[in-house]
Backbone bond lengths (Angstrom), bond angles and torsions (degrees), N, CA, C in turn:
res aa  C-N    CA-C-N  psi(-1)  N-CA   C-N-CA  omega(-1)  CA-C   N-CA-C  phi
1 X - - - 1.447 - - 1.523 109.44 -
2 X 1.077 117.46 125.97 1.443 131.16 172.41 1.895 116.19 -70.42
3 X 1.101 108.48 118.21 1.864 100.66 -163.23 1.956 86.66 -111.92
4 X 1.387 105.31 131.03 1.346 141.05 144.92 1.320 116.32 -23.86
5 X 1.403 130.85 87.68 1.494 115.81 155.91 1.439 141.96 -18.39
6 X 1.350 110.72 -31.83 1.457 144.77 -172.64 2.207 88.89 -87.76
7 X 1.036 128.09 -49.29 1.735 115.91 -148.21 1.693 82.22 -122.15
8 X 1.575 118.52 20.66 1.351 110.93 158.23 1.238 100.02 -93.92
9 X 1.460 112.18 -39.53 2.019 107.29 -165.48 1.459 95.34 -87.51
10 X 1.387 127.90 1.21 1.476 119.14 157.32 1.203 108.78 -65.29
11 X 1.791 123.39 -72.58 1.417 121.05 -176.50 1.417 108.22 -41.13
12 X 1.254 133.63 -43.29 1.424 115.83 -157.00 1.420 114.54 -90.76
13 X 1.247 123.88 -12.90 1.438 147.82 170.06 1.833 110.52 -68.57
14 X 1.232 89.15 -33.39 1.813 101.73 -174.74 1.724 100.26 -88.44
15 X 1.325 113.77 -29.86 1.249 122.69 168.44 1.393 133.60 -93.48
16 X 1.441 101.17 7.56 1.541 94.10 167.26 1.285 121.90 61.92
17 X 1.775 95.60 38.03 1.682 106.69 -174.06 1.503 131.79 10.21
18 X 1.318 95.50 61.13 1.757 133.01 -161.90 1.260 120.74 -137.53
19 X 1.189 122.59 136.89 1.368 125.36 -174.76 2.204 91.83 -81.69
20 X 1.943 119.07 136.70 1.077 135.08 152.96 1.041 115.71 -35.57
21 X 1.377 121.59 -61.37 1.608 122.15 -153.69 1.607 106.06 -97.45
22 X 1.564 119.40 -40.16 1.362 116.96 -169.12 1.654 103.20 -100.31
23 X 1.267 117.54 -27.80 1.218 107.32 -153.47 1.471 156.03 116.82
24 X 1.837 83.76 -52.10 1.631 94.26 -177.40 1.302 106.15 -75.20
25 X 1.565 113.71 147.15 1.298 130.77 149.98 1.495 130.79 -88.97
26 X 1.226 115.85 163.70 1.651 108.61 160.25 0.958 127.72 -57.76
27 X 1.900 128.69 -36.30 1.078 122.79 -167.58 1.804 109.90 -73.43
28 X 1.305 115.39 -3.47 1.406 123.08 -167.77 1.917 100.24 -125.36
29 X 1.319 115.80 25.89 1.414 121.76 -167.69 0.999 119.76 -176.77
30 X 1.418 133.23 52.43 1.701 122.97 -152.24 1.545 113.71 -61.32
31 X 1.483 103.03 -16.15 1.780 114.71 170.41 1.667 118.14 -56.10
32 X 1.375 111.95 -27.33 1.161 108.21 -137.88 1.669 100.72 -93.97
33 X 1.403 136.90 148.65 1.292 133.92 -170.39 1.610 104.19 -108.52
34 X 1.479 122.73 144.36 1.228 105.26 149.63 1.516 118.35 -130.73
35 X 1.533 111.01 165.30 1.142 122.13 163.31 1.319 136.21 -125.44
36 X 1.411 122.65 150.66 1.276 132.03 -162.67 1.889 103.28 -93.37
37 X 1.371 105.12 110.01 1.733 99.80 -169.42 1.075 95.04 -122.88
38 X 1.648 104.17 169.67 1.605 119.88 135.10 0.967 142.17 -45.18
39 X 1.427 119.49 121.73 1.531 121.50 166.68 1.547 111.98 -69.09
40 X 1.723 113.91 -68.15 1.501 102.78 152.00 1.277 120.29 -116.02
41 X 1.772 105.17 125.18 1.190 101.22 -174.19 1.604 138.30 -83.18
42 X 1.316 132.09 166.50 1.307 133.82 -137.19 1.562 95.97 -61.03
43 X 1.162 113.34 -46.96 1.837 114.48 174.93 1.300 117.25 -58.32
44 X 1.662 123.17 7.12 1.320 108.26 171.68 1.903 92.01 -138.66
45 X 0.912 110.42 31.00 1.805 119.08 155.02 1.594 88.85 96.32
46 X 1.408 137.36 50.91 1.962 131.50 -178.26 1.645 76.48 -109.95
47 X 1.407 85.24 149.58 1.572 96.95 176.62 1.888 101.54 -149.00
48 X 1.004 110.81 -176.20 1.456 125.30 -121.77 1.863 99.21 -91.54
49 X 1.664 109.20 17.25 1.681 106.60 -160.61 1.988 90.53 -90.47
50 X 1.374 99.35 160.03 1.376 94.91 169.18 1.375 131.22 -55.93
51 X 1.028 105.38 -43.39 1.769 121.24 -174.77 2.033 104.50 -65.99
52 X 1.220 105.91 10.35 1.489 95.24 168.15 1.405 102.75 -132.16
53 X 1.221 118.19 25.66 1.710 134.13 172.11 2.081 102.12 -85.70
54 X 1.333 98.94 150.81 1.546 91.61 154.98 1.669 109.17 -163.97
55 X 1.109 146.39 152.46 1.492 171.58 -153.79 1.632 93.93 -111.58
56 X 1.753 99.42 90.30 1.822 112.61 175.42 1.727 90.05 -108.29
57 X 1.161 98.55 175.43 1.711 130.88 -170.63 1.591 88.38 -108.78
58 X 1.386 108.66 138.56 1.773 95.38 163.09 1.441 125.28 -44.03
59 X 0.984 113.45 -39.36 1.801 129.19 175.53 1.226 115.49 -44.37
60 X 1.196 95.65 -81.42 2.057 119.40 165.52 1.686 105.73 -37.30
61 X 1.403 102.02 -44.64 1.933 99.68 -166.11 1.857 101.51 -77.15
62 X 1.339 121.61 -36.26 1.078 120.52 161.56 1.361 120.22 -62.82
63 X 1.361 152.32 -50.05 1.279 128.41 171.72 1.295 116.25 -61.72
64 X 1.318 122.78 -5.96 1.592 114.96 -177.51 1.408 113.25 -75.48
65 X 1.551 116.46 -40.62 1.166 115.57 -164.56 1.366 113.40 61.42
66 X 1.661 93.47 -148.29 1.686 101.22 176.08 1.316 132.97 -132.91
67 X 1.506 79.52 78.08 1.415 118.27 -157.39 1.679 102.18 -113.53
68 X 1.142 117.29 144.39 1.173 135.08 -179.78 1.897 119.23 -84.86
69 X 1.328 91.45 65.79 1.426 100.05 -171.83 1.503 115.02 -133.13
70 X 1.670 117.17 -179.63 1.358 116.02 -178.91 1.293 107.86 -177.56
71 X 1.509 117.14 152.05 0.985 124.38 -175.21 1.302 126.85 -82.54
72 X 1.149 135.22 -6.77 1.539 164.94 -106.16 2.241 88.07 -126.08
């Protein structure tokens, strides 16, 4: 799925430019990366509405895989 410039700075705005599951932010980690993912992703029927977006940490986005999960 191709994500919107516009409903990326939504997710991360709704998230408190914060990783769901861990927490950390940039402003407390200048190391730390995030990304704007799937909750469920397109290979398991997630489709394109905001509310199935979420704000992972590289860390967090790597153990998820593609897996049908969330921090929420």
């Amino acid at each position: 799925m191709f994500l919107m410039d516009g409903i990326r700075w939504q997710v991360l705005q709704r998230d408190n430019r914060g990783c769901v599951v861990c927490g950390i932010r940039p402003v407390e980690n200048d190391t730390v990366v995030l990304h704007v993912d799937n909750i469920s992703p397109g290979s398991s029927g997630g489709n394109d509405n905001i509310d199935n977006y979420q704000t992972l940490s590289d860390k967090c986005k790597i153990g998820k895989s593609n897996t049908n999960k969330t921090g929420l």
